[in-house]
N, C-alpha and C positions, 0 to 999 in steps of 0.2 A: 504494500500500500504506500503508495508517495507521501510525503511529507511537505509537510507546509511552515510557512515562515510570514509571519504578518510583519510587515515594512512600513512604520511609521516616517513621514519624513516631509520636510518645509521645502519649495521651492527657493527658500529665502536665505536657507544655510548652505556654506560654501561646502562645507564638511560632507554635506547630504551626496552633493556633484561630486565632489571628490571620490568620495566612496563607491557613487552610481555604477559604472562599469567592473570595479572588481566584486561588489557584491551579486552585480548579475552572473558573471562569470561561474562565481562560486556554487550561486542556484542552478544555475545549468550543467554544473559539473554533479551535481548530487541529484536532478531532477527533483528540487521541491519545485513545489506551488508556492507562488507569489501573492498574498494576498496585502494589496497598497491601500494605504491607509496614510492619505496626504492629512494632517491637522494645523492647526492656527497656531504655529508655534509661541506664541505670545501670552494668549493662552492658558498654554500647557507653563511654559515659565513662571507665570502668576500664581498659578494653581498649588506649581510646586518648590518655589523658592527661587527657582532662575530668575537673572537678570538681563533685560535687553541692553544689547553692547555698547550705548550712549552709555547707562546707569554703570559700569565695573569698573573697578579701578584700573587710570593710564594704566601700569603695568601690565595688568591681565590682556587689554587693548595693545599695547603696543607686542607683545608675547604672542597676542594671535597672527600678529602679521607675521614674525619669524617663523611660526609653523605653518601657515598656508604657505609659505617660500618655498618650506622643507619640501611639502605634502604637493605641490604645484611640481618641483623637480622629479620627487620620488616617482610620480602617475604619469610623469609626462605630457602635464596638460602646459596649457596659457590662456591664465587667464583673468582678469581685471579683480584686485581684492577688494574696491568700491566701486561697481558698478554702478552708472547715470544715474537709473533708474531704483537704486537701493538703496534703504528700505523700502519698503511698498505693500499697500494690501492684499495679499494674497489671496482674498476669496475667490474672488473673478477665475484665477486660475486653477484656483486645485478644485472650483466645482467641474470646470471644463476635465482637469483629472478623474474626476468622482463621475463623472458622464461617462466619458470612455471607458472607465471599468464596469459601470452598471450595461451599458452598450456592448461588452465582450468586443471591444477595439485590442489596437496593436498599440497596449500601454507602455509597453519599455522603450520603441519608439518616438512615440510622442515626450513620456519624460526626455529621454536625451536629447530633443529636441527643443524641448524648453526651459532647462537645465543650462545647455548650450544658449538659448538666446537671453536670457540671464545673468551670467556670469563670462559669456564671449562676445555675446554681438550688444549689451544692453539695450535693448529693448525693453520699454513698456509694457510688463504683462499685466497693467490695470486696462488697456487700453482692447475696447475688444473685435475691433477689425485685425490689431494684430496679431491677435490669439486663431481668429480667423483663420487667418495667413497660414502662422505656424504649423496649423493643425491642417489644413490645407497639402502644406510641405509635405506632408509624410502619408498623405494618403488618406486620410481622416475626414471626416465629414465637419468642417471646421465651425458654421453657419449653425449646424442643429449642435454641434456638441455646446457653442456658448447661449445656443437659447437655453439649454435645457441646466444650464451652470446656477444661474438663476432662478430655480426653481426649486417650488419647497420643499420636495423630497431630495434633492442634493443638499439642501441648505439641512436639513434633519440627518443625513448621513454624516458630515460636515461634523456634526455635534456630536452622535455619534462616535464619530473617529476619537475626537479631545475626550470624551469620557470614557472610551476603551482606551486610549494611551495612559491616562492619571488611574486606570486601572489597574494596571498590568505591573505600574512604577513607571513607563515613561516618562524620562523629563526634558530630553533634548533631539536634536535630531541629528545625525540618521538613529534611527534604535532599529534592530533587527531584534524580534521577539520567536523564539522556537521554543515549543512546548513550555510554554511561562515562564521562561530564564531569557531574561533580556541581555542583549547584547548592545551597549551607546559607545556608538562612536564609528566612521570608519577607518579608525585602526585596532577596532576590536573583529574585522571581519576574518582575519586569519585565527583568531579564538575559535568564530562561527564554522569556521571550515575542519579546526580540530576536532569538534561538539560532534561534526558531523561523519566525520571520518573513523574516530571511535565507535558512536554507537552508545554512547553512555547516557543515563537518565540528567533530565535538566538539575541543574544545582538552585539552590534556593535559598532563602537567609537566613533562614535558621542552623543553629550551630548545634 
């Protein structure tokens, strides 16, 4: 029987992009099932003590730029650590995410795609001709997926998603959740890929 992995994660964390590609890799190496679960990362930080990156202390801020350096060489990307366009509200876009998975769309697609115009090309994802566009690019029915981003049954999954995240202990993003032992961070995805390669029961907090 396959295994599944619920994928909590912001369009808004560079961390999330960062990790996108090697945590898919990892899913396709093991065949789980993907189950995405975009939240309000803001949110979830409220909820559970995080802080948005204006509010931490310069250190913490200026220490994040030397590990997206790190984490930008390590993955081999390029790519802007203050995008235009960022911060930004992210509804508009993670309903059009939350459409494509209720829609049985080509969602690893479309994330990479809007991952990339985020943190590569900054663009505007409040903006919704060019979510359009985007979703367009990749094959997607771009027109219905942003009508339907707005709608109350995405707007109730949406809520959903943040109250399954502060469920489980989500607090940041990316979080890779397998069999209730959460995994934050991606550079906790080669943990996730040990988890998986053992075979061993999820770990838990209790001592």
């Amino acid at each position: 029987m396959a295994r599944s992995v619920d994928y909590y994660f912001s369009l808004q964390s560079p961390w999330a992009y960062i990790g996108d590609a090697p945590f898919h890799k990892v899913a396709t190496a093991h065949g789980l099932t993907i189950n995405y679960k975009p939240m309000p990362l803001l949110d979830v930080f409220s909820e559970t003590g995080g802080l948005p990156l204006g509010k931490r202390h310069p250190a913490r801020q200026r220490y994040r730029i030397v590990e997206l350096q790190r984490w930008r060489d390590k993955r081999g990307l390029d790519f802007h650590f203050l995008p235009k366009h960022w911060p930004f509200n992210p509804r508009l876009a993670d309903g059009v995410m939350i459409a494509a998975v209720q829609g049985g769309q080509n969602v690893p697609k479309l994330l990479t795609r809007l991952y990339d115009a985020v943190w590569k090309d900054q663009y505007d994802l409040t903006d919704s001709p060019t979510l359009v566009k985007l979703a367009d690019e990749v094959g997607l029915p771009g027109d219905t997926l942003v009508k339907q981003s707005a709608s109350d049954e995405i707007g109730a999954i949406y809520e959903q998603n943040r109250q399954d995240a502060i469920g489980v202990d989500v607090f940041g993003s990316p979080a890779y959740v397998l069999d209730g032992e959460v995994f934050w961070g991606q550079d906790r995805i080669d943990l996730l890929d040990d988890a998986l390669k053992s075979g061993r029961a999820a770990y838990g907090s209790a001592i």
